[in-house]
C-alpha positions as CSV (number, residue, x, y, z in Angstrom):
1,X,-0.5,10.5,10.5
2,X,2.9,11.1,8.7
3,X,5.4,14.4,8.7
4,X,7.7,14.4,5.5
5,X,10.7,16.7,4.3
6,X,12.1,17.2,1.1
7,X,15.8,18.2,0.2
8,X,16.9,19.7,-2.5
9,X,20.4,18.4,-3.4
10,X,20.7,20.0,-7.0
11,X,18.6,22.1,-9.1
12,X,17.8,18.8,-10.8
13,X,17.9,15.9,-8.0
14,X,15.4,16.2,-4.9
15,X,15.4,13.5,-1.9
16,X,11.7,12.9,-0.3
17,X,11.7,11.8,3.1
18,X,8.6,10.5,5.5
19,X,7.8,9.0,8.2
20,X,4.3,8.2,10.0
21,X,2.2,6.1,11.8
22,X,-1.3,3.8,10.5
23,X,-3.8,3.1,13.4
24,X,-6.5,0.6,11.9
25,X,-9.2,0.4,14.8
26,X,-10.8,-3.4,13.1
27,X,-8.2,-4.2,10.4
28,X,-4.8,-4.8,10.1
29,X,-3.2,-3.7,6.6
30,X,-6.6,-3.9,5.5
31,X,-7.3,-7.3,5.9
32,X,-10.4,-8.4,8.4
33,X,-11.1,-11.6,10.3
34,X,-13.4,-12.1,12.4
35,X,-14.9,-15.4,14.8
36,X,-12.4,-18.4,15.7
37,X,-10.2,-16.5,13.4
38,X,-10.8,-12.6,15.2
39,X,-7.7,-10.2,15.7
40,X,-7.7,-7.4,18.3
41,X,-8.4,-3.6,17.9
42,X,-6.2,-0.3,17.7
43,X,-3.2,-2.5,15.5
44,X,-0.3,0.3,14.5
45,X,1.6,0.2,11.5
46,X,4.9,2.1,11.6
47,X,6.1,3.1,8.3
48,X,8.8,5.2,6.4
49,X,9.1,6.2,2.7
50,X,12.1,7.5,1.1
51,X,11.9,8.8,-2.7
52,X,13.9,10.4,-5.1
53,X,13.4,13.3,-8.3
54,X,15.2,13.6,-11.2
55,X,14.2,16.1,-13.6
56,X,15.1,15.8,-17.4
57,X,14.5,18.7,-19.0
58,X,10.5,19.9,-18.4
59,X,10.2,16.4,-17.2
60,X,10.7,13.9,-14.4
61,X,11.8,10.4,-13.3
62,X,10.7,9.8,-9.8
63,X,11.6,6.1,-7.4
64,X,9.6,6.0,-4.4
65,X,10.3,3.2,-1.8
66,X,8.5,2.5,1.7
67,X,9.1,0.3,4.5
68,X,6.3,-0.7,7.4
69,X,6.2,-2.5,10.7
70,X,2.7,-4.2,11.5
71,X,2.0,-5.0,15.5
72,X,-1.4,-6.7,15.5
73,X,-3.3,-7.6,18.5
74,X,-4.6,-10.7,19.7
75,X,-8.0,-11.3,21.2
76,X,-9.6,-14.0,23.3
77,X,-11.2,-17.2,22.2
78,X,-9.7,-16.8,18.7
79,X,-7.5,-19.6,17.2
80,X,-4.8,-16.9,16.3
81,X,-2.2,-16.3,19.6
82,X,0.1,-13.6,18.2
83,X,2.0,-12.2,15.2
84,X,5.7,-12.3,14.7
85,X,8.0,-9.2,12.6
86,X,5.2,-8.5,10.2
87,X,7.0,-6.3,7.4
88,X,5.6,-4.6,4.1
89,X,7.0,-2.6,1.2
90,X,5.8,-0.8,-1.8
91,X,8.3,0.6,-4.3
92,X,7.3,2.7,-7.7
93,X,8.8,4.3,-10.9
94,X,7.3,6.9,-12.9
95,X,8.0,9.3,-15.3
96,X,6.0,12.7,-15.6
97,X,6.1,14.5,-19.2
98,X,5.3,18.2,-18.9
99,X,3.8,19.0,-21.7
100,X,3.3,22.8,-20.6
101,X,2.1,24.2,-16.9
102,X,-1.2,22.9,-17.3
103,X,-0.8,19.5,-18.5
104,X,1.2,16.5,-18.1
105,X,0.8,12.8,-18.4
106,X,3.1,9.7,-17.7
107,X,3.8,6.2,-17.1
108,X,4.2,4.1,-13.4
109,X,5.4,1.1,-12.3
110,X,4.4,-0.5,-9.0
111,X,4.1,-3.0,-6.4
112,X,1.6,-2.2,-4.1
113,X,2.2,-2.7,-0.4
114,X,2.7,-6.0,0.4
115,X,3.8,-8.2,3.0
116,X,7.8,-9.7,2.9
117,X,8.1,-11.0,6.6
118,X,6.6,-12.5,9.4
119,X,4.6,-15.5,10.8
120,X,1.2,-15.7,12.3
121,X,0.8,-18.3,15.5
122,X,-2.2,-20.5,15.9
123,X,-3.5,-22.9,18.0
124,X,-5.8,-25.8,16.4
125,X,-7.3,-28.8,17.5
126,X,-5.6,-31.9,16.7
127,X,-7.5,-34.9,18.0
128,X,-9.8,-35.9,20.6
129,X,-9.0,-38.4,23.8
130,X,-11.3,-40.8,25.1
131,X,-13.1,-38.7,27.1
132,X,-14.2,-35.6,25.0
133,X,-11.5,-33.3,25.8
134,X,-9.6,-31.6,22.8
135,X,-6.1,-31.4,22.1
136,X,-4.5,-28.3,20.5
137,X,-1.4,-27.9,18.1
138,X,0.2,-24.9,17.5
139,X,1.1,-23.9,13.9
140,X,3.5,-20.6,12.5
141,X,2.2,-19.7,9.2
142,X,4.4,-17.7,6.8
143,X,3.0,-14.6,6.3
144,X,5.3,-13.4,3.5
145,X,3.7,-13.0,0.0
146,X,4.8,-15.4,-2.9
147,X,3.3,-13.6,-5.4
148,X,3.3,-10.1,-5.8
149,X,1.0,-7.8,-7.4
150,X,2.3,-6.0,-10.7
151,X,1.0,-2.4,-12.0
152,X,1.6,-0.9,-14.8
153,X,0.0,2.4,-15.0
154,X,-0.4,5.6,-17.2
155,X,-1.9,8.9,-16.2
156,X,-2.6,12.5,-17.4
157,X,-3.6,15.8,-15.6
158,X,-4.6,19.3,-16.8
159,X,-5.0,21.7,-14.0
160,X,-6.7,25.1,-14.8
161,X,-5.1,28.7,-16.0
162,X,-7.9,30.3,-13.7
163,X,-9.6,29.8,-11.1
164,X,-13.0,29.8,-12.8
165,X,-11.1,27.2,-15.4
166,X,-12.0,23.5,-15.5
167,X,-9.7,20.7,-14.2
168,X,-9.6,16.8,-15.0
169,X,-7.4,13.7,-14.5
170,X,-7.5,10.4,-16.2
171,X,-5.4,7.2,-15.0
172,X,-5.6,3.6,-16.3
173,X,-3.8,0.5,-14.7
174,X,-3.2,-2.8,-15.4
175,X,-3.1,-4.9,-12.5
176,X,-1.1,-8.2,-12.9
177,X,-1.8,-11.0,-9.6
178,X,-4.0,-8.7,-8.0
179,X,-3.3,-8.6,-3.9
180,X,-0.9,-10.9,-4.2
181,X,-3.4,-13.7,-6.6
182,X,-1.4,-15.4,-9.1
183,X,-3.7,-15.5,-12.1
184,X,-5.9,-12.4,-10.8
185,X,-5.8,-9.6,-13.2
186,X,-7.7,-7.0,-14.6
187,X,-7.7,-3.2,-15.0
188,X,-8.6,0.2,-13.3
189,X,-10.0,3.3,-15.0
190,X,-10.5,6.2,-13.4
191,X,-11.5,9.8,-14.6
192,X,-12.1,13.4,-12.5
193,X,-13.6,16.3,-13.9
194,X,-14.2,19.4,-12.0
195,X,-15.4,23.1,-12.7
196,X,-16.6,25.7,-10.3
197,X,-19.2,27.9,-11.3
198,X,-19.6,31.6,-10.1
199,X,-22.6,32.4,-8.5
């Protein structure tokens, strides 16, 4: 759930605001885990996003930014005790060429979200005594990303004159160190078509 506002400070120059709220019932920021390593249920991410528009002409430059704050749940019998400050942020930068009112097409550059703060605590064994019982260790990891994923993306739209009219979109990215993979790369395409009929 979000809520968002928009001001208009010029004719030219628009501020975007949001704020909202992620509830991921299994997951937290997508990610899954499960056995020694299981997290709890119902983890919230807190998140705000803060843009800006400039238009040039028929055209515009847009800089979106957004901040999140990850609490994730523990769970019994797992080797993971608790998370610490988990951040994220995403940023992007576009630019949007209106060609006429029905089409437009552009360029974007992007870091998906990814994670900039926080540890994760476990407990592991560590050795064994004499008699069979099991010592433990605890360990903070670093959750904050070293490598972040690169986009670079460029996409076109045509929506109809008319109703009856057909609309498409077309977007193709290349993703450099995909989620965060140094090395990992490869490209999206993607491609909507749509036309209603009359009957």
């Amino acid at each position: 759930a979000n809520i968002g506002k928009n001001f208009m400070l010029s004719n030219k120059f628009k501020l975007k605001t949001s704020i909202g709220q992620m509830n991921e019932q299994d997951n937290w920021l997508g990610n899954s885990s499960d056995g020694a390593l299981a997290v709890g249920d119902n983890n919230i991410t807190n998140f705000g996003q803060i843009g800006i528009e400039y238009q040039i002409g028929n055209n515009v430059l847009s800089f979106d930014y957004s901040k999140g704050y990850t609490d994730v749940n523990t769970t019994d019998n797992s080797l993971i005790t608790g998370f610490n400050n988990i951040e994220t942020e995403s940023m992007k930068l576009a630019y949007e060429i209106h060609r006429d009112q029905n089409n437009s097409w552009g360029f974007a550059l992007s870091t998906p979200s990814h994670i900039t703060n926080g540890t994760m605590n476990l407990t592991v064994p560590e050795s064994r005594t004499l008699d069979g019982q099991v010592n433990y260790t605890n360990i903070e990891s670093n959750m904050s990303s070293s490598t972040i994923e690169k986009d670079i993306g460029f996409f076109f739209n045509h929506t109809p004159k008319n109703d009856m009219d057909f609309s498409f979109n077309f977007k193709a990215e290349y993703r450099q160190d995909i989620s965060g993979v140094a090395g990992e790369d490869g490209v999206n395409l993607a491609f909507n078509f749509v036309k209603k009929l009359n009957t």
